[in-house]
N, C-alpha and C positions, 0 to 999 in steps of 0.2 A: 563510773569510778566509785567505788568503798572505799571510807575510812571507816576501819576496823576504830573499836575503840576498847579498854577490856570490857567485860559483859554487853554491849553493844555495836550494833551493826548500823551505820547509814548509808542510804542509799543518795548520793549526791549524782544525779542524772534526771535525764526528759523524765514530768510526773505522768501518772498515769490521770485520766480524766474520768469524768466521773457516770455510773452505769446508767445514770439518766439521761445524760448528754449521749451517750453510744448509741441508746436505743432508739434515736431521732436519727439516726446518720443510717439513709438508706444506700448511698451509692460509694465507691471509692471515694468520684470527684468531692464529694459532701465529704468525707473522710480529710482528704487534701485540705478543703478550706477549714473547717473545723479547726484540723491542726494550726494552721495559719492563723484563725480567729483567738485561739487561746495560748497565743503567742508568750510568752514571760515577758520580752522584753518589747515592750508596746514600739519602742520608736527603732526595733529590724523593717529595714527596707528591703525592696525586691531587689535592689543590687547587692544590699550584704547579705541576704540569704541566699543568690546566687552563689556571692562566693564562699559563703562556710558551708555550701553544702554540695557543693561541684555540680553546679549547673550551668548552662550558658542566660545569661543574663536574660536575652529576647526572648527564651520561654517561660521564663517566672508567669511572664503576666498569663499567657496559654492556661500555665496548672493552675493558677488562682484566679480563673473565670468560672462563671457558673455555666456556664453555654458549652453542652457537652461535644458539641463540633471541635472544642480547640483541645489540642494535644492532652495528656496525660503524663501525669509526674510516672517515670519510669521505672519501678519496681528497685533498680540499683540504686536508686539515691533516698528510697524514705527513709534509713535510718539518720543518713546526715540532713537531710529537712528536720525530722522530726529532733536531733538534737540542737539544730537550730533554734529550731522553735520551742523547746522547752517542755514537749509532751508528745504523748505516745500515741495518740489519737487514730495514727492508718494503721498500726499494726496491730489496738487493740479490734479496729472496727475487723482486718482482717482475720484475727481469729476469731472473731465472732462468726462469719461466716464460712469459717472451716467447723464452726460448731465447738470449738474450745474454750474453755475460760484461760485466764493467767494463769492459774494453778494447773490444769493440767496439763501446759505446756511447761513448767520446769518440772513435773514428775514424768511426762514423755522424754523429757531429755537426761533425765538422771538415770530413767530405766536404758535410754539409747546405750 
């Protein structure tokens, strides 16, 4: 969500983390917990991030294991994890290895 303001823009949404913390994040699952780790709101539980972010409860604990045998957060829901959680942490790690920064994906989509 933007509030416009006159000569100003904010950007009130999940923040983006920061390029030293990225560059530690070698796997999705690390991507996942990251996200979870740099949480906004310290006292989100696995069941209220279940439901702000439409998952079923009994897999929370699966995606926020470090043990890569358990399940995976499913590709449909990291925008509502991630605005759960208050940052952007699997989607930046994701463009990182499509080889993109944040800027060049809003000038791919502005050229789209």
């Amino acid at each position: 969500m933007q509030l416009t303001l006159p000569m100003l823009t904010y950007y009130e949404g999940p923040r983006l983390i920061s390029q030293e913390v990225l560059a530690a994040v070698l796997t999705y699952r690390e991507a996942v917990l990251v996200c979870w780790d740099l949480r906004t709101r310290r006292s989100l539980t696995h069941r209220q991030l279940a439901v702000e972010a439409h998952l079923y409860a009994s897999h929370v604990s699966d995606y926020l294991n470090k043990d890569s045998s358990k399940r995976e957060l499913p590709a449909k829901h990291v925008a509502n994890f991630e605005v759960a959680c208050g940052n952007r942490a699997i989607s930046q790690w994701l463009a990182k290895q499509a080889n993109l920064t944040i800027l060049e994906q809003f000038i791919e989509r502005k050229a789209a």
